[in-house]
N, C-alpha and C positions, 0 to 999 in steps of 0.2 A: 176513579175506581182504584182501589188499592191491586197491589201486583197480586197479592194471592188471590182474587177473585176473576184478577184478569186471564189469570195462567187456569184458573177453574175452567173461563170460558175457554180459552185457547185447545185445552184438553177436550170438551165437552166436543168442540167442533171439530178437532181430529176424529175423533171416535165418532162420529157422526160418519166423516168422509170414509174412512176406513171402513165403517159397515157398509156403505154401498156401493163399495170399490168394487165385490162381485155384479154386483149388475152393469157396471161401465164393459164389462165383458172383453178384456182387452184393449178397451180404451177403442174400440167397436161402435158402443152405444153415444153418441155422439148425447144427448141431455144427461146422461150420468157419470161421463166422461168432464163433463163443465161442472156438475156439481161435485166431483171429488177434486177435481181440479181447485175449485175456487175454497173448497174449505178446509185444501190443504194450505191454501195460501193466505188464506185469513187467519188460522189456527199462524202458521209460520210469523204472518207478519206483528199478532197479538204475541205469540215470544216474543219476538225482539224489543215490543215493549216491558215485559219481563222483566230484561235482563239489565236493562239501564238500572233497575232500582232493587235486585233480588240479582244473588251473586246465578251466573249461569250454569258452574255444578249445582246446586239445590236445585233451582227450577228446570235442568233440564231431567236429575233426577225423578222430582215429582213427576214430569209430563210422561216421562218413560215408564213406570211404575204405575202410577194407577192408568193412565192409557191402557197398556200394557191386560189391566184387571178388568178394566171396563170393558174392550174390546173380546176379550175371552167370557166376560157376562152376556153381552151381547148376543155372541154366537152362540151360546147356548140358547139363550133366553128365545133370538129371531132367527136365528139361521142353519138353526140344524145341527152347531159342533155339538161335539160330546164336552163335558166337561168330568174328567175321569180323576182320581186321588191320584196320578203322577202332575196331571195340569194343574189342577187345588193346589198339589206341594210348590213345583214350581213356583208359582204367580204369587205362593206366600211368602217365599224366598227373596224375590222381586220389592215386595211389599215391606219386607224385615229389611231390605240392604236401603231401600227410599228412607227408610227410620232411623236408619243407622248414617246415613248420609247426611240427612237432615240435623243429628244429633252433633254429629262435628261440627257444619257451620253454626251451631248454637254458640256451641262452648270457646269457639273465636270469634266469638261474634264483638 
């Protein structure tokens, strides 16, 4: 599997745990407590395949960045946040500095 499809998933499965990190309810809810747990640690341990072969600023940019979009989609989309034109600006800030990040290691690449 190439690194950027790997780091897709890695991403996918954080934003996974992160949205059901409210129902672990303090870490409380002993089954959603093991499921944010284990898909922190899959997500985590799929970085570190990453970063053997994708320099660790870009991929941890990427992960942070649209994570970051995903996770504010989500909430909107499943769990009630608002998503207001200061969060939109934010998150596109987010999303412009992942481009600009990524443009660097291009151009030394």
């Amino acid at each position: 599997m190439s690194p950027f499809a790997l780091l897709m998933t890695a991403i996918a499965i954080e934003v996974a745990a992160t949205s059901v990190l409210p129902k672990a309810e303090g870490f409380s809810n002993a089954p959603w407590t093991v499921a944010v747990a284990t898909g922190y640690l899959v997500s985590i341990w799929l970085l570190t395949l990453v970063v053997k072969r994708m320099d660790v600023s870009i991929a941890y940019a990427i992960w942070a960045g649209l994570g970051t979009a995903a996770v504010a989609v989500v909430g909107y989309l499943w769990l009630g946040e608002g998503l207001g034109v200061t969060k939109l600006g934010g998150i596109a800030l987010i999303v412009a500095g992942v481009v600009l990040v990524n443009l660097q290691g291009v151009s030394h690449a």
